[in-house]
C-alpha positions in Angstrom: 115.5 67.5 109.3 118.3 69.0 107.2 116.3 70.3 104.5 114.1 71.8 106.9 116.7 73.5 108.7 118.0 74.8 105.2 114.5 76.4 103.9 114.2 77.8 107.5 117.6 79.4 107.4 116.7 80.5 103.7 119.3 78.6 102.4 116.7 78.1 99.6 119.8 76.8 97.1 121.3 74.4 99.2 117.8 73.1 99.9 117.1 72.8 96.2 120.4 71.2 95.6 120.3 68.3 97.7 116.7 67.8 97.0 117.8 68.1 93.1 121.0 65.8 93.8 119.4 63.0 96.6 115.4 63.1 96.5 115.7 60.1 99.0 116.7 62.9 101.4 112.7 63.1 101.5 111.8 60.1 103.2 115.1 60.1 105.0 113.6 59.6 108.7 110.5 59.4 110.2 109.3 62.8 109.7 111.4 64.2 106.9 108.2 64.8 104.4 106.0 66.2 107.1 108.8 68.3 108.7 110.0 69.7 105.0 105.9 70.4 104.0 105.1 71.9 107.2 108.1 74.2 107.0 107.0 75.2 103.4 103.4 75.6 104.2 104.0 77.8 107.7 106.0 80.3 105.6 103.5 82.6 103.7 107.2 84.5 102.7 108.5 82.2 100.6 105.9 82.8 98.2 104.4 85.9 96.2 101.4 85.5 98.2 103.1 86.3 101.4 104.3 89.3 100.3 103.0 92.7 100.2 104.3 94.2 96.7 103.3 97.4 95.1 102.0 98.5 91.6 105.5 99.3 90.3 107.4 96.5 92.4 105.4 94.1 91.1 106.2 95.2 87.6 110.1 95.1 88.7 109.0 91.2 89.9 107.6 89.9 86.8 108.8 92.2 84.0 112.2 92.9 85.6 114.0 90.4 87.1 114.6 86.6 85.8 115.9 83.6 87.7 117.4 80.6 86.0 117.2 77.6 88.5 120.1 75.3 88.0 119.6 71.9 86.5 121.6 68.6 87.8 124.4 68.7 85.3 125.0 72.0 85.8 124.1 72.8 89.1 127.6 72.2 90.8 128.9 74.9 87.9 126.2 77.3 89.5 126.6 76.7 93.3 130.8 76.8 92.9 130.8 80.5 91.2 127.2 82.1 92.0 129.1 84.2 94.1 131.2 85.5 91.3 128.0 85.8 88.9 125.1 86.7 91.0 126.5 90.8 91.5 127.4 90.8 87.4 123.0 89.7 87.0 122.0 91.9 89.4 124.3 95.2 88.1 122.8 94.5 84.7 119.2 94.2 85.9 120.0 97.2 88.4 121.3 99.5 85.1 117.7 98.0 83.3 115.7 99.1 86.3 117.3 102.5 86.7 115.7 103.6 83.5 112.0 103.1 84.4 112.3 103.0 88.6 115.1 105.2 89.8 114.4 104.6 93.5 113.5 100.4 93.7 116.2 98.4 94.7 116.8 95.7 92.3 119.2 93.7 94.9 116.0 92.8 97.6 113.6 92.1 95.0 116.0 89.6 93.0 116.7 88.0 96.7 112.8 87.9 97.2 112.0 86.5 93.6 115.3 84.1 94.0 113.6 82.8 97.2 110.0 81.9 96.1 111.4 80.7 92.5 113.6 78.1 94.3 110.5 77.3 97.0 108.1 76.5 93.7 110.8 74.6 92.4 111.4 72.5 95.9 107.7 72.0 96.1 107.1 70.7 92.7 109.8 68.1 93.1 108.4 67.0 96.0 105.3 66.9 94.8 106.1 64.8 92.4 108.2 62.3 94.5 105.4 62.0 97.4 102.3 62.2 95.7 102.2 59.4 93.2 99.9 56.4 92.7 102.5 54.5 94.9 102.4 57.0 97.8 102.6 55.3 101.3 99.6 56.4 103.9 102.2 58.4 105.5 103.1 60.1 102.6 99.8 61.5 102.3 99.0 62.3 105.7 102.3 64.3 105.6 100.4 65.9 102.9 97.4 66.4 104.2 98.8 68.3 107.2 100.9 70.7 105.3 97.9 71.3 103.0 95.4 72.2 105.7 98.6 74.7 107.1 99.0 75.8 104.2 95.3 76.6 104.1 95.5 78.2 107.4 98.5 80.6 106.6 96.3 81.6 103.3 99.5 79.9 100.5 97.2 79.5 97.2 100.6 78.6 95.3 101.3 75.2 98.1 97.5 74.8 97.7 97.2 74.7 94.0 100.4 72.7 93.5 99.3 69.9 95.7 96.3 69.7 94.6 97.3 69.6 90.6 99.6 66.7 92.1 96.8 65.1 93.9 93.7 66.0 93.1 92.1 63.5 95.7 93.5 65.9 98.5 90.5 68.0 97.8 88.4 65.9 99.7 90.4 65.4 102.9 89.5 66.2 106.2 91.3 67.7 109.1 90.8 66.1 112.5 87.3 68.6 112.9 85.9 66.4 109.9 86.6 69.9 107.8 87.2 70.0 104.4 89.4 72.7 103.1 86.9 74.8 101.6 85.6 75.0 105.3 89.1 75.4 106.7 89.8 78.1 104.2 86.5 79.9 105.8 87.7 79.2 109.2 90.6 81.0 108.5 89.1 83.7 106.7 91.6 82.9 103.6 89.6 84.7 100.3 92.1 83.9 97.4 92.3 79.6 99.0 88.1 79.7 98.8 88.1 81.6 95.5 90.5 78.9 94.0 88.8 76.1 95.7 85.2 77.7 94.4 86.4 77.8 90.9 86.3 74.0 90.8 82.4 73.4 89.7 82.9 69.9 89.3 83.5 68.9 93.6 81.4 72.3 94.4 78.3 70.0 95.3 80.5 67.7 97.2 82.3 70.3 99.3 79.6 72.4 99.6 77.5 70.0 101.1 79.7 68.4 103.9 79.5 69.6 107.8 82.1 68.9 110.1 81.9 66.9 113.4 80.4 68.9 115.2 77.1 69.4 112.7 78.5 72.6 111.3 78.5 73.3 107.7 80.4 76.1 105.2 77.9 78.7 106.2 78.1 78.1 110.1 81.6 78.1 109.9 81.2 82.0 108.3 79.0 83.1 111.2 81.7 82.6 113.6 84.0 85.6 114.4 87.6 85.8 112.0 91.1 84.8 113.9 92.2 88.6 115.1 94.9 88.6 113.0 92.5 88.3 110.0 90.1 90.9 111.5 92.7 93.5 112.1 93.5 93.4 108.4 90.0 95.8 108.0 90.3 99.2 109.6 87.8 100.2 112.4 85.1 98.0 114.1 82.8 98.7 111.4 84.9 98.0 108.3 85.9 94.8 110.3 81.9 94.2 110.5 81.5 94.9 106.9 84.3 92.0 105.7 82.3 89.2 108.2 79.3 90.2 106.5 80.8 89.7 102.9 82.5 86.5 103.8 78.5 85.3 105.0 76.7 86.7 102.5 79.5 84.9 99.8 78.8 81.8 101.5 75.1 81.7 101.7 75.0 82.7 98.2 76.6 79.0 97.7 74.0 77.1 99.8 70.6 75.6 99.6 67.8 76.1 101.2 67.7 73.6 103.6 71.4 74.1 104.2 70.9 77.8 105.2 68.2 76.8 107.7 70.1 73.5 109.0 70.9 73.5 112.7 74.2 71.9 114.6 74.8 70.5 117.3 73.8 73.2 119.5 70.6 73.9 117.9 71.4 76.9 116.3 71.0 77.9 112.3 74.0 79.6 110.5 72.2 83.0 111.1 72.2 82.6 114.8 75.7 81.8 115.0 76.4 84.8 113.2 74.6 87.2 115.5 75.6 85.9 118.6 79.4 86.0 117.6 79.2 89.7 116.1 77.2 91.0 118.4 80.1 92.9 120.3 81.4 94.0 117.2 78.3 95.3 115.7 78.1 97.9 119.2 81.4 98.6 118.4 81.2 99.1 114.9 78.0 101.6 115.9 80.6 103.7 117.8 83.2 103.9 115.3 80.9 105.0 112.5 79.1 107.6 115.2 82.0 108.4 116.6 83.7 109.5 112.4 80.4 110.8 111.7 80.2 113.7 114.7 83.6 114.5 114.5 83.7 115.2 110.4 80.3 117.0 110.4 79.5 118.6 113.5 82.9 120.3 113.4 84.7 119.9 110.0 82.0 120.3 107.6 79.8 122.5 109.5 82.6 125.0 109.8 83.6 124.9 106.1 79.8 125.3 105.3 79.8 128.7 107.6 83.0 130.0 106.5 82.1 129.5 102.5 78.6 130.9 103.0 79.9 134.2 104.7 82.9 134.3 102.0 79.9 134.5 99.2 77.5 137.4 100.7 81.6 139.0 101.6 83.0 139.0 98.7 86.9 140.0 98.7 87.1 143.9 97.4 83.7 144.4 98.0 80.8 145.7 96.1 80.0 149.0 93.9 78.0 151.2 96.1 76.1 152.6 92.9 75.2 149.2 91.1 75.7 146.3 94.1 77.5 144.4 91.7 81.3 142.7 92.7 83.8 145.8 92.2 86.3 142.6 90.9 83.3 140.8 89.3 84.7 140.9 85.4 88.5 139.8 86.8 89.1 135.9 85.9 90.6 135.7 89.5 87.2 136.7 90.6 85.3 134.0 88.8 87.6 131.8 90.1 86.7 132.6 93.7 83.3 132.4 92.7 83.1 128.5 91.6 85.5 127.6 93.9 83.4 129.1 96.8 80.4 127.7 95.9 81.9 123.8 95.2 83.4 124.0 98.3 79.6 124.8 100.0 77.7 122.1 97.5 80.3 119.6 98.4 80.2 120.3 102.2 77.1 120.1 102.4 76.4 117.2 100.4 79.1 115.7 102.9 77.1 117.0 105.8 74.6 115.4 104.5 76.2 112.1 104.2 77.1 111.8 107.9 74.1 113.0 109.2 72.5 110.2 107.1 75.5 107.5 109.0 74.3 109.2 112.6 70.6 108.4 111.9 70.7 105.0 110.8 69.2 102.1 112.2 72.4 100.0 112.5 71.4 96.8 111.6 73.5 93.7 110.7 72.5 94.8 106.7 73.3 98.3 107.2 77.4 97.2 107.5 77.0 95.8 104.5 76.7 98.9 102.2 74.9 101.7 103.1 77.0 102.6 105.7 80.4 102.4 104.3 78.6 104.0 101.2 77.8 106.7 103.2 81.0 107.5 104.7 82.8 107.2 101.4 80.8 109.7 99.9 81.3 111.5 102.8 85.1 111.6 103.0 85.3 112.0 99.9 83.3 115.3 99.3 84.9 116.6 102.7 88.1 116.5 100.8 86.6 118.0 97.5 85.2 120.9 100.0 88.4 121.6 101.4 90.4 121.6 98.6 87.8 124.2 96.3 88.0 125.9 99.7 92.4 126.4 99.6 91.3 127.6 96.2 88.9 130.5 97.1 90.8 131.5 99.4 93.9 131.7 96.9 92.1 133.5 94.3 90.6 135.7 97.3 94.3 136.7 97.9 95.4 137.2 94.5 92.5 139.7 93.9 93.4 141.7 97.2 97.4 141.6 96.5 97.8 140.5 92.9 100.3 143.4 92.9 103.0 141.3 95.7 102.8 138.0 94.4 105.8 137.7 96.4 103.4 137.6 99.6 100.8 135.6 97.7 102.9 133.0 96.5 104.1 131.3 99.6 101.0 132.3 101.7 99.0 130.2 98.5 101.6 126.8 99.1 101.3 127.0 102.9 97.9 127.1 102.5 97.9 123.4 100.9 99.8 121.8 103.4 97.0 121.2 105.8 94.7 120.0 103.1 97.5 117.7 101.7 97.7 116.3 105.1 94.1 115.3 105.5 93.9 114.1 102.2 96.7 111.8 102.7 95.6 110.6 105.8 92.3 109.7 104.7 93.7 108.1 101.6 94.1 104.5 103.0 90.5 104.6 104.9 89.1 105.9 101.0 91.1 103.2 99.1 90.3 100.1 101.5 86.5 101.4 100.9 86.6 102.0 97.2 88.0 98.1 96.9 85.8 96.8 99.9 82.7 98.3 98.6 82.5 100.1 95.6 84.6 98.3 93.2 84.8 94.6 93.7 84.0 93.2 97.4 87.3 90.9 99.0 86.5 88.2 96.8 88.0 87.3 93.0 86.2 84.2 92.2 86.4 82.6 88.2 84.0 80.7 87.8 84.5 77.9 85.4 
């Protein structure tokens, strides 16, 4: 149990040492293996995967920062004077860093990358001391429980290393008679089940099984996700729209007779889908209602009224002897013009959109795509309206006062504030669509 109480205390080094220095400390007592594994596998944190990095800190992670892991003969050298070295590394990676990202702070990712560098290297070792041609049966049930955790807890780096150790772990079962591919649907864990799908040589074999209970892959995706796997999708509907891709994904991988085959209940996979998303399908109906009233009864029914009446009223009015603009030749004046009219087109095409949401049928298909299609489209025009319309009404103001920019100016910057506001607070809602939907689905499968 010492190691495990190391890697729990992130005492990641002194783990690494002793497993470095005595690898007999991993069979020391009954449980050693299972206890070390388990701690490894029920710590998403100590590896990349567990953590949630952004475009730039990512860059810091892999182009940044380097980690030497210390080697036998020179690993009491490293322990005895890390102290002295470690702020000497990270002062000269800091100084690197500063020149490209002023504001990241090179001393939490070098512990973060320290950490999961050290876990890798604490799993490959014992890897390579359990999982050998000589491994005892409890050996391998030790690692057959940390590998179904690690499943569970969504670790592809624990799952791809024990499985390039032992390749026969693929075909283990938990105490459900499920395989892993199955546990990684369970668990609703997309990059394990895209790694797993990429191996086409066990696909049929996998694909094929059914657990004790008579359920197979795509029964197993018709139940309802862990909540702390739903939650991950914002709103009932988005929530909807993820179970349906995680089905759909599945059933593309089945046969016929598979998708059709009934458990022990009696039921087909599609049954088992409906009754446990039926509750979230009515809710999912009120969310998308509920976005839809709001945005165009009151938002983009307002910005279509107020753009009309600024086009038939245009600012400095019209020549009483021609009818034409009095400001019509003015660039500012053009400008009002487009902008005006944008800001209607794309209001109404966002009107449009929702109206569209508030009409539809609501079926189990229309989570899929159509709907968050719809209010894409229509989130996204809403904010196109209501920025063209902060520029009308800037150009409007700089034809009426162009001679006291000094009132223009600051009146013309306040006036972005609100729109800067709804656009950023629609921003995550747009984004998780654009990835969900539009670009690529939840899945990144490599077929080989």
């Amino acid at each position: 149990m010492l190691l495990s109480s190391a890697v729990k205390n992130d005492m990641l080094d002194i783990a690494l040492d002793l497993v470095q220095r005595c690898p007999d400390l991993i069979f020391s007592g009954n449980d050693a293996t299972l206890g070390l594994l388990s701690t490894l596998a029920e710590t998403p944190s100590l590896f990349l995967s567990g953590c949630q990095l952004g475009f730039a800190q990512r860059l810091d992670y892999h182009l940044r920062i380097h980690i030497k892991l210390p080697t036998p003969r020179n690993e009491q050298r490293n322990i005895g004077i890390e102290e002295q070295e470690r702020p000497n590394e990270i002062e000269t990676q800091r100084e690197g860093m500063k020149k490209v990202f002023l504001f990241r702070r090179s001393e939490q990712m070098y512990e973060m990358k320290r950490k999961h560098v050290f876990a890798r290297e604490i799993l490959r070792i014992i890897c390579e001391e359990i999982l050998t041609p000589n491994a005892t049966e409890s050996q391998l049930n030790a690692a057959k429980g940390a590998l179904f955790r690690a499943v569970k807890n969504g670790i592809p780096e624990f799952v791809s290393w024990m499985i390039r150790a032992c390749p026969a772990l693929l075909f283990s079962v938990d105490g459900n008679q499920r395989n892993m591919i199955m546990s990684a649907i369970e668990h609703r864990q997309e990059e394990i089940f895209s790694l797993i799908f990429a191996l086409d040589a066990i696909k049929y074999e996998i694909t094929s099984a059914t657990d004790k209970y008579g359920n197979n892959m795509l029964h197993l995706a018709g139940l309802l996700s862990p909540p702390n796997r739903l939650a991950r999708a914002s709103g009932a509907a988005l929530q909807m729209q993820r179970e349906l891709q995680w089905f759909k994904e599945v059933e593309s991988m089945m046969s016929t007779i598979s998708k059709e085959s009934h458990n022990e209940d009696g039921q087909t996979p599609y049954q088992v889908f409906i009754k446990h998303h039926r509750q979230l399908m009515i809710d999912g109906e009120k969310w998308m209602q509920g976005t839809a009233t709001t945005f165009s009864t009151v938002v983009g029914a307002l910005i279509i009224t107020i753009m009309f009446t600024a086009a038939i009223t245009v600012p400095g009015g019209t020549d009483q002897n021609s009818g034409y603009p009095i400001f019509m030749h003015k660039r500012s004046f053009i400008v009002f013009i487009i902008s005006d009219a944008l800001s209607l087109f794309a209001a109404s095409i966002s009107v449009s959109m929702f109206l569209a949401i508030l009409t539809s049928g609501y079926t189990e298909k229309d989570f899929l795509r159509p709907l968050p299609e719809k209010l894409f489209y229509g989130l996204l025009t809403l904010c196109i309206s209501m920025a063209a319309m902060i520029v009308a009404f800037c150009a409007a103001l700089f034809i009426m006062l162009k001679e006291k920019l000094y009132i223009v100016i600051p009146i013309s910057l306040a006036a972005t504030v609100p729109v800067s506001l709804f656009f950023i607070m629609q921003l995550g809602l747009l984004k998780e669509i654009w990835f969900s939907t539009i670009v690529r689905g939840i899945f990144n499968k490599k077929r080989a």
